[in-house]
PAZAPA-4460 file (N, C-alpha, C; in steps of 0.05 Angstrom, whole numbers, plus 32768, in hexadecimal, padded with zeros to 4 digits):
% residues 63
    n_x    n_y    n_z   ca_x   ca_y   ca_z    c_x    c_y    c_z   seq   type   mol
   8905   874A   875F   8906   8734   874C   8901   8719   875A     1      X     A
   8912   8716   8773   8909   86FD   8789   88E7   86F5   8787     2      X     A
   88D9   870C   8794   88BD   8707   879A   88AE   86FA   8783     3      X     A
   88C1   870C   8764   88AB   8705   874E   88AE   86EC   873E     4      X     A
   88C8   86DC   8747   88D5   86C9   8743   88CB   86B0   874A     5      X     A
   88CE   86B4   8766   88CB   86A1   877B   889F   869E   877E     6      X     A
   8890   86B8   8784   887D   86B5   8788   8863   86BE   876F     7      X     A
   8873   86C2   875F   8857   86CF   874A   885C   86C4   8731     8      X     A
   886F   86B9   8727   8879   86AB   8715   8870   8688   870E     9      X     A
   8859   8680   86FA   885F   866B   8704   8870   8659   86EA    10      X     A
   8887   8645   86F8   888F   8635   86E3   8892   861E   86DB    11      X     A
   8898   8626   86BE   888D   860C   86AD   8890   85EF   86C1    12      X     A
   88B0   85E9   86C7   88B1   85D2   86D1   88AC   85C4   86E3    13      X     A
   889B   85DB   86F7   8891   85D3   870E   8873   85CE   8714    14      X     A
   886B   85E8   86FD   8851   85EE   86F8   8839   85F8   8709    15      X     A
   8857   860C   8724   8847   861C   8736   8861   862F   873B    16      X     A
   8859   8640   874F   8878   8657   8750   888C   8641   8769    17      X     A
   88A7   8644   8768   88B7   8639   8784   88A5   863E   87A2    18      X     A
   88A0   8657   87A5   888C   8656   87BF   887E   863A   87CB    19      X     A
   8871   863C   87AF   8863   862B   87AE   886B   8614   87B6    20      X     A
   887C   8603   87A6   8881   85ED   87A1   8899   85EB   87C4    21      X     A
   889B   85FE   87D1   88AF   85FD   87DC   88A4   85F8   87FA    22      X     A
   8884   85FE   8802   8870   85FC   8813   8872   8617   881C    23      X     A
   8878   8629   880D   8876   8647   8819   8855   8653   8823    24      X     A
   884A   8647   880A   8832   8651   8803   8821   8644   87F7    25      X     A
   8809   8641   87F3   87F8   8638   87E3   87EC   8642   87D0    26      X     A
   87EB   8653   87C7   87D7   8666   87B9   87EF   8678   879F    27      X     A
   87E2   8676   878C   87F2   868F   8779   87EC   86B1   8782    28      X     A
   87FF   86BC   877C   8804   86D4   877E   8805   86EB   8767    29      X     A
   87F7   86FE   8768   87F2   8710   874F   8809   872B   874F    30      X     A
   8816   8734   8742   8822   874C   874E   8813   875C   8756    31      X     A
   8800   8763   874D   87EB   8776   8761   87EA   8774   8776    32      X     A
   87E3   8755   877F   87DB   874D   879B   87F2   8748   87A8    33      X     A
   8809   8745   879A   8825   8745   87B0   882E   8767   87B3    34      X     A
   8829   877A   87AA   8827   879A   87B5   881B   879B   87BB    35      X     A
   8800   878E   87C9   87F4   8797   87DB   87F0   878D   87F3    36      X     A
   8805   8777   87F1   880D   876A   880E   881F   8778   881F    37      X     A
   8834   877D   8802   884D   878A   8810   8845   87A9   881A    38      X     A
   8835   87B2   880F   8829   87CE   881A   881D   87CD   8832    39      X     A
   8810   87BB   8838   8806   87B3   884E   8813   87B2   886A    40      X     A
   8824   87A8   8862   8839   879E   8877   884C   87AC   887E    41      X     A
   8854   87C1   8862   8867   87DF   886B   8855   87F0   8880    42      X     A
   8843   87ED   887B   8824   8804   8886   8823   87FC   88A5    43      X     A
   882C   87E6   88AB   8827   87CD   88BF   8841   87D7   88D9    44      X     A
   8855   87D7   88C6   886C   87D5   88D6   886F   87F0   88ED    45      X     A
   886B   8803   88E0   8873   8816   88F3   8888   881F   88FF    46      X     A
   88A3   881D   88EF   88C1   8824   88EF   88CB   880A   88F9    47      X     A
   88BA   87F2   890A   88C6   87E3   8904   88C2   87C4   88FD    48      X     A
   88E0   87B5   8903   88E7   87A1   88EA   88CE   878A   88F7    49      X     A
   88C8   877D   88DF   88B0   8764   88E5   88B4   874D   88CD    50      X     A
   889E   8744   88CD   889B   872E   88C3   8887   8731   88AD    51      X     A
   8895   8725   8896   887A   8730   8878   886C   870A   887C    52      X     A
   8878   86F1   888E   8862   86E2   8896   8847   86E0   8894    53      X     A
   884B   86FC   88A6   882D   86F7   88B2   8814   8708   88A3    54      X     A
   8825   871C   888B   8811   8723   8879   880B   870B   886C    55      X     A
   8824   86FC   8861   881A   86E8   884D   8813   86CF   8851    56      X     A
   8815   86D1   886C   8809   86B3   8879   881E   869C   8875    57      X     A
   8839   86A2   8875   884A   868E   886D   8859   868A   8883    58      X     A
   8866   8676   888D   8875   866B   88A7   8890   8675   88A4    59      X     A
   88A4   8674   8891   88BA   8678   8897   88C7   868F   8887    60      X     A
   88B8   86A0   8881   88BE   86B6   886C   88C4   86CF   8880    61      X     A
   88D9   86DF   8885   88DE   86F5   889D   88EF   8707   888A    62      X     A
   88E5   8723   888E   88F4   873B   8887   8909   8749   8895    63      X     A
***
């Protein structure tokens, strides 16, 4: 609910998602294209713990 909240959602009063407005990110996010980041990055890890950053190109975002 976070991800779809925070990054794929955009709202009215801001009139982009929090990510956004928060300097997370620049760009909107599709749910498609956010399961296929996160897939990416499970695929990536290899048992172990990392950073979904550097799939999504964002500075302070860590799993």
């Amino acid at each position: 609910m976070t991800v779809w909240y925070n990054f794929i959602r955009i709202h009215k009063t801001l009139r982009v998602t929090p990510a956004m407005e928060a300097g997370l990110t620049d760009r909107f996010f599709s749910d498609d294209e956010f399961v296929d980041i996160v897939d990416e990055w499970e695929a990536s890890r290899k048992g172990s713990p990392g950073t979904l950053s550097v799939v999504l190109g964002l500075a302070k975002l860590t799993v």
